[in-house]
C-alpha positions as CSV (number, residue, x, y, z in Angstrom):
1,X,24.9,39.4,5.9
2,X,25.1,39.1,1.8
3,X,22.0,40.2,0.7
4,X,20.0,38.6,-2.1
5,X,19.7,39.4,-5.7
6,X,16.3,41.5,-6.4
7,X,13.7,39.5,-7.0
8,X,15.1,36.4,-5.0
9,X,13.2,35.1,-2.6
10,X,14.9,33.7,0.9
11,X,14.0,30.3,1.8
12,X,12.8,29.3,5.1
13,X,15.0,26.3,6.7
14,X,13.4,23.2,6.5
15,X,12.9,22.4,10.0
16,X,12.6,18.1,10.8
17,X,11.1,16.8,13.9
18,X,12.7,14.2,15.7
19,X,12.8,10.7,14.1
20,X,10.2,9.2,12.9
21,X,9.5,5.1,12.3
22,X,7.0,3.8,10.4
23,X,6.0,-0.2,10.9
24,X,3.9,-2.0,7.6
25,X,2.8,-5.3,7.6
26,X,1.3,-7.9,5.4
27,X,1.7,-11.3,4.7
28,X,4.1,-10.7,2.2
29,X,5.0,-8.1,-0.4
30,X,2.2,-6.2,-1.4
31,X,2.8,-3.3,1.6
32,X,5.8,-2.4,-0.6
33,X,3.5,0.3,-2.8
34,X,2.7,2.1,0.7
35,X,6.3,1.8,1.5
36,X,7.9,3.2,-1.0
37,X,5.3,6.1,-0.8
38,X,6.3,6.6,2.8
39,X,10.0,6.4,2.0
40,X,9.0,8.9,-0.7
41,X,7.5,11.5,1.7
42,X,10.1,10.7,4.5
43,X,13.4,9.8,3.1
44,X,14.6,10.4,6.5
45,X,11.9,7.9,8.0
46,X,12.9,4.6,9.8
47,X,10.9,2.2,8.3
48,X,9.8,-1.4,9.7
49,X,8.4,-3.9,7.6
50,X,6.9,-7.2,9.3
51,X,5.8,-9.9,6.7
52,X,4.5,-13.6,7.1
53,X,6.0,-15.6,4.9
54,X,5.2,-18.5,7.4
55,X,1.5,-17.6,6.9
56,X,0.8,-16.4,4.0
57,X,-1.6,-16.2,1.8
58,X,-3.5,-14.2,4.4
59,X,-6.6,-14.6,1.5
60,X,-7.6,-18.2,2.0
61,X,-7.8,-17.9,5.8
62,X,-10.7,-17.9,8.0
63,X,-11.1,-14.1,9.5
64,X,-10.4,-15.4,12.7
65,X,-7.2,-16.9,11.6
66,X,-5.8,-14.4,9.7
67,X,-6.6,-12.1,12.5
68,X,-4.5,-14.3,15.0
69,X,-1.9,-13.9,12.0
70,X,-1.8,-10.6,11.5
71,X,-1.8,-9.8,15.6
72,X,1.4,-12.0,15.5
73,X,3.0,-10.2,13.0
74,X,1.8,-6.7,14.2
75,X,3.0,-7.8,18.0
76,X,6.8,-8.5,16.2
77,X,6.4,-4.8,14.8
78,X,5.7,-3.3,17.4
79,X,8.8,-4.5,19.6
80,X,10.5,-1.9,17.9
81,X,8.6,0.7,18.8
82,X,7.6,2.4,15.9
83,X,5.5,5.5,16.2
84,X,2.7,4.2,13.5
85,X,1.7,1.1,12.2
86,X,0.4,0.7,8.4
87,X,-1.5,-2.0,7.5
88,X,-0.4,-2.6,4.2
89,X,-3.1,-5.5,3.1
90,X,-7.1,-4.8,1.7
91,X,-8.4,-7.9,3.0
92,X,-6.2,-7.6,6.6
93,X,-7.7,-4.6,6.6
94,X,-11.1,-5.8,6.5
95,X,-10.9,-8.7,9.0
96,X,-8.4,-7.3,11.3
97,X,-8.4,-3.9,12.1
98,X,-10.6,-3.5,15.0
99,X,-8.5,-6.2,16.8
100,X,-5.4,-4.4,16.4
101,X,-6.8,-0.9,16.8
102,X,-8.2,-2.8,20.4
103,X,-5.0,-4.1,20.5
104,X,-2.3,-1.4,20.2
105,X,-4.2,2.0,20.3
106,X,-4.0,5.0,21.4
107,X,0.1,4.2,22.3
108,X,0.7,3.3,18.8
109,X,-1.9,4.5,15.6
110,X,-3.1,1.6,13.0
111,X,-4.0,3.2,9.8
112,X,-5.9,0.8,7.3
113,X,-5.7,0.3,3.5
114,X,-8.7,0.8,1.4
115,X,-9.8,0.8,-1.5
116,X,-9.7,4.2,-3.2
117,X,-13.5,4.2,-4.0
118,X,-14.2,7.3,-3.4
119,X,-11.6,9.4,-4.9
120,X,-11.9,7.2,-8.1
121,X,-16.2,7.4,-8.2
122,X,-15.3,11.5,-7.6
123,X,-14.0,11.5,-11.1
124,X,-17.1,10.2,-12.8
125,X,-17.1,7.2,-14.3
126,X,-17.7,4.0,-15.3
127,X,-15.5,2.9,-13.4
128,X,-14.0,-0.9,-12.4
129,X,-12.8,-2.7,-8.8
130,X,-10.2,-4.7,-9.6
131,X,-10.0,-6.7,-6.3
132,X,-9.2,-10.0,-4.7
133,X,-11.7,-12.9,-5.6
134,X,-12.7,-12.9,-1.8
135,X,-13.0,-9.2,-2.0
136,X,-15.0,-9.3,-4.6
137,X,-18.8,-9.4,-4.3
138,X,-17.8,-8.8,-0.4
139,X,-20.2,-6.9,2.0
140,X,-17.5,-4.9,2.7
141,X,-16.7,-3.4,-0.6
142,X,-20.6,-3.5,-1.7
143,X,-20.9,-1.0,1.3
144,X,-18.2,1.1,-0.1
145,X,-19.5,0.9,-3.3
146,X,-22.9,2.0,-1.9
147,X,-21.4,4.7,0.0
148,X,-19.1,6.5,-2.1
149,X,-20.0,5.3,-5.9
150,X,-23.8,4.4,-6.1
151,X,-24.3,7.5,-9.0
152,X,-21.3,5.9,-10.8
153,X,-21.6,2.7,-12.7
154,X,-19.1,0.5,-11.1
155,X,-17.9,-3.3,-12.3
156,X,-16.3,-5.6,-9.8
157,X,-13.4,-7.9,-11.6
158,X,-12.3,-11.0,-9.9
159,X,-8.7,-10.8,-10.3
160,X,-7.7,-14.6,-10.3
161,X,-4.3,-15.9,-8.8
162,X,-3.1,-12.0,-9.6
163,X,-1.4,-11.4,-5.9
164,X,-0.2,-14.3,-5.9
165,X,1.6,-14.2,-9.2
166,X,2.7,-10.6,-8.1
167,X,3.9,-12.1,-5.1
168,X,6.1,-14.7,-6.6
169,X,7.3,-12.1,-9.2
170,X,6.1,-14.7,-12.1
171,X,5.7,-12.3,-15.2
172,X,4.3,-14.9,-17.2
173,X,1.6,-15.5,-14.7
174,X,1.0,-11.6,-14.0
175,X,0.8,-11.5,-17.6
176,X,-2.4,-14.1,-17.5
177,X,-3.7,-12.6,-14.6
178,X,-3.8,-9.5,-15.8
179,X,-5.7,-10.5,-19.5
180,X,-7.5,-12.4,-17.6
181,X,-9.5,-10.1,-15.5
182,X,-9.1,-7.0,-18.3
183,X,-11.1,-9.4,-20.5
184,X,-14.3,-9.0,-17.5
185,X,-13.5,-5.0,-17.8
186,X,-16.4,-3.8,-19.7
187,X,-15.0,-1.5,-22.9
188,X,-16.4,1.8,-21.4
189,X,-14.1,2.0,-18.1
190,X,-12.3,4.7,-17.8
191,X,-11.3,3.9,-14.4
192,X,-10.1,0.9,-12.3
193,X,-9.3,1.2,-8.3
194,X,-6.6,-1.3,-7.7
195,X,-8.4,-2.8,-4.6
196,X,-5.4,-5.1,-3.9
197,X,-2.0,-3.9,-2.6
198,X,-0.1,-6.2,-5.1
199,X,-1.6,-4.9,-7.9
200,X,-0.1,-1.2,-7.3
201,X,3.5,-2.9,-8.2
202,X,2.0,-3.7,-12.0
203,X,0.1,-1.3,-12.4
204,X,1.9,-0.3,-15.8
205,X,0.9,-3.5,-16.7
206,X,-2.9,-3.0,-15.9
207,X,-3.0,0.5,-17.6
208,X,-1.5,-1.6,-20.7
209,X,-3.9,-4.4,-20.7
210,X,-7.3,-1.8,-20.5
211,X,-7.5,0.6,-23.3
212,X,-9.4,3.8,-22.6
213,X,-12.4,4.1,-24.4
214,X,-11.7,7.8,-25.0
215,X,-8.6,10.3,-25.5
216,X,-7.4,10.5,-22.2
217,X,-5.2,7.5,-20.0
218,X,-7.0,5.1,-18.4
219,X,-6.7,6.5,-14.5
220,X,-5.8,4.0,-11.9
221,X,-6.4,4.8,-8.1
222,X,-4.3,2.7,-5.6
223,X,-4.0,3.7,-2.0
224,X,0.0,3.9,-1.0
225,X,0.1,7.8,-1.6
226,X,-3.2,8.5,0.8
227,X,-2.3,5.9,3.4
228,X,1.2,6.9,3.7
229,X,-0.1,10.8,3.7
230,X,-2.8,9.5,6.6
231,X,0.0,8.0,8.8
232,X,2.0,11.4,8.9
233,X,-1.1,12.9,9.7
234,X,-1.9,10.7,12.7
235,X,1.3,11.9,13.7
236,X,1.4,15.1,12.9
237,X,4.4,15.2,11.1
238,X,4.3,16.8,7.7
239,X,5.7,15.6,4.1
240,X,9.0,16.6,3.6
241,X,10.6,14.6,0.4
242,X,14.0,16.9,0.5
243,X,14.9,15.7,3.6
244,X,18.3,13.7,4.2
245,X,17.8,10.0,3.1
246,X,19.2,8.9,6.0
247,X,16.0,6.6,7.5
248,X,16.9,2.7,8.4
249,X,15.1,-0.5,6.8
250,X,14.4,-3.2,9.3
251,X,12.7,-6.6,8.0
252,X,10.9,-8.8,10.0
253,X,9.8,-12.4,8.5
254,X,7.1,-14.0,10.4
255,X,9.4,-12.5,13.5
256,X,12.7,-13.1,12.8
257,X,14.8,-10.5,10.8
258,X,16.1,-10.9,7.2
259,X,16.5,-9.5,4.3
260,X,13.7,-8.0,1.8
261,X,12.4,-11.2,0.3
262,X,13.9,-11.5,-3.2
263,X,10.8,-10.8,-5.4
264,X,11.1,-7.5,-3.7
265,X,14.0,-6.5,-5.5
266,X,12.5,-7.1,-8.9
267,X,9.9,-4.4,-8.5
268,X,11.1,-0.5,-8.5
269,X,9.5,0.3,-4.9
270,X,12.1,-2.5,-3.6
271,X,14.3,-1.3,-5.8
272,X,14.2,1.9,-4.1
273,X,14.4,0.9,-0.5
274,X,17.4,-1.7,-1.4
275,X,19.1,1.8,-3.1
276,X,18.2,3.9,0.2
277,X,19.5,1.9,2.8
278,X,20.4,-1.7,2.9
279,X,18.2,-3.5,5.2
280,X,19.2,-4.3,8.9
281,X,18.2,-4.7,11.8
282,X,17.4,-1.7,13.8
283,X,16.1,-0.6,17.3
């Protein structure tokens, strides 16, 4: 055996498991942040991604309704037997988590999205929720906010029509949206959690639109990078970026396959699964 040059240290094999797929769902496009983290960790991850463009918005239904929804879409997901599923949506989250915990634990682990409250209050603040307008205000965040941020001064922004205008990939509109709800962002913020999936794909935008009231960036905390992390961890597996991109991309709309929808593509995290993999359908 050759041996090394002093001083060199010998690397330890990377050692994979077997495969690993990874289902996300959402009504539409906004689970792309938390995929593109996962295909980040994982390159060598088969990835699922279920979507309702049949039903969506999810936002605007009743929480039974977009619970039925998002067992649908969940059910379609989980006929290709993934070993996790990610819910990719805030507000699914919210309303239907329990009912597909009931429905599809312990065989197959639901991790939920939320919103990054308590790393972002951790930091001091003030700090601002930019959410949903049916998120905003809601018990369910209140409680968050209660739990994790009552020392910190926190500001809930209605983000008007934003997800949807992310969703369509309409810049003018994101461009509103955006000035909109950073004109309701007090001055002193130093911090906003993006408490919608959709907004993680602007997020350069937001940063841009909410000056920081003092020498360093204004910090944004989404919640791809700790859901995706959370998912490996239900399953034990452990990050490992340097491994082969070799994972698949299946694409499930309301059911059926097809291809990423083509807002997708205008973003970089679709960017980056279209350059991975092209999507296919995949058992």
């Amino acid at each position: 055996m050759r041996s090394l040059p002093h001083g060199t240290a010998r690397q330890r094999p990377i050692v994979y498991r077997g495969r690993v797929k990874i289902a996300l769902m959402d009504s539409g496009i906004g689970l792309l942040a938390a995929t593109a983290a996962v295909r980040r960790l994982r390159p060598d991850a088969d990835l699922v991604l279920s979507l309702d463009p049949d039903g969506m918005p999810w936002g605007p239904r009743t929480p039974a309704d977009l619970t039925r929804r998002a067992l649908a879409v969940a059910e379609a997901a989980a006929v290709h037997r993934p070993d996790a599923l990610i819910v990719g949506c805030n507000t699914a989250t919210v309303h239907a988590l329990t009912a597909l915990r009931d429905r599809h634990e312990p065989d197959l682990p639901v991790v939920g999205t939320v919103p990054a409250i308590k790393p972002a209050a951790a930091g001091g603040g003030p700090l601002a929720i930019w959410a949903t307008p049916a998120t905003t205000g809601s018990p369910y965040q209140r409680d968050l906010i209660k739990r994790f941020a009552a020392d910190v001064t926190v500001t809930e922004v209605p983000c008007w029509g934003l997800a949807e205008a992310v969703e369509r990939a309409d810049d003018t509109a994101i461009d509103e949206a955006v000035a909109a709800a950073a004109a309701l962002t007090p001055d002193d913020v130093t911090t906003v959690v993006l408490g919608c999936t959709h907004y993680e794909l602007v997020a350069d935008r937001i940063r841009a639109a909410v000056p920081s009231p003092g020498p360093q960036p204004l910090a944004l905390h989404g919640s791809a990078g700790a859901v995706a992390a959370q998912a490996l961890r239900r399953l034990g597996e452990q990050p490992a970026p340097d491994a082969p991109a070799t994972g698949s991309l299946t694409v499930l709309l309301s059911g059926r396959p097809g291809p990423l929808p083509e807002a997708a593509l205008t973003y970089p995290e679709g960017g980056l699964l279209q350059a991975a993999v092209p999507a296919r359908t995949a058992q």
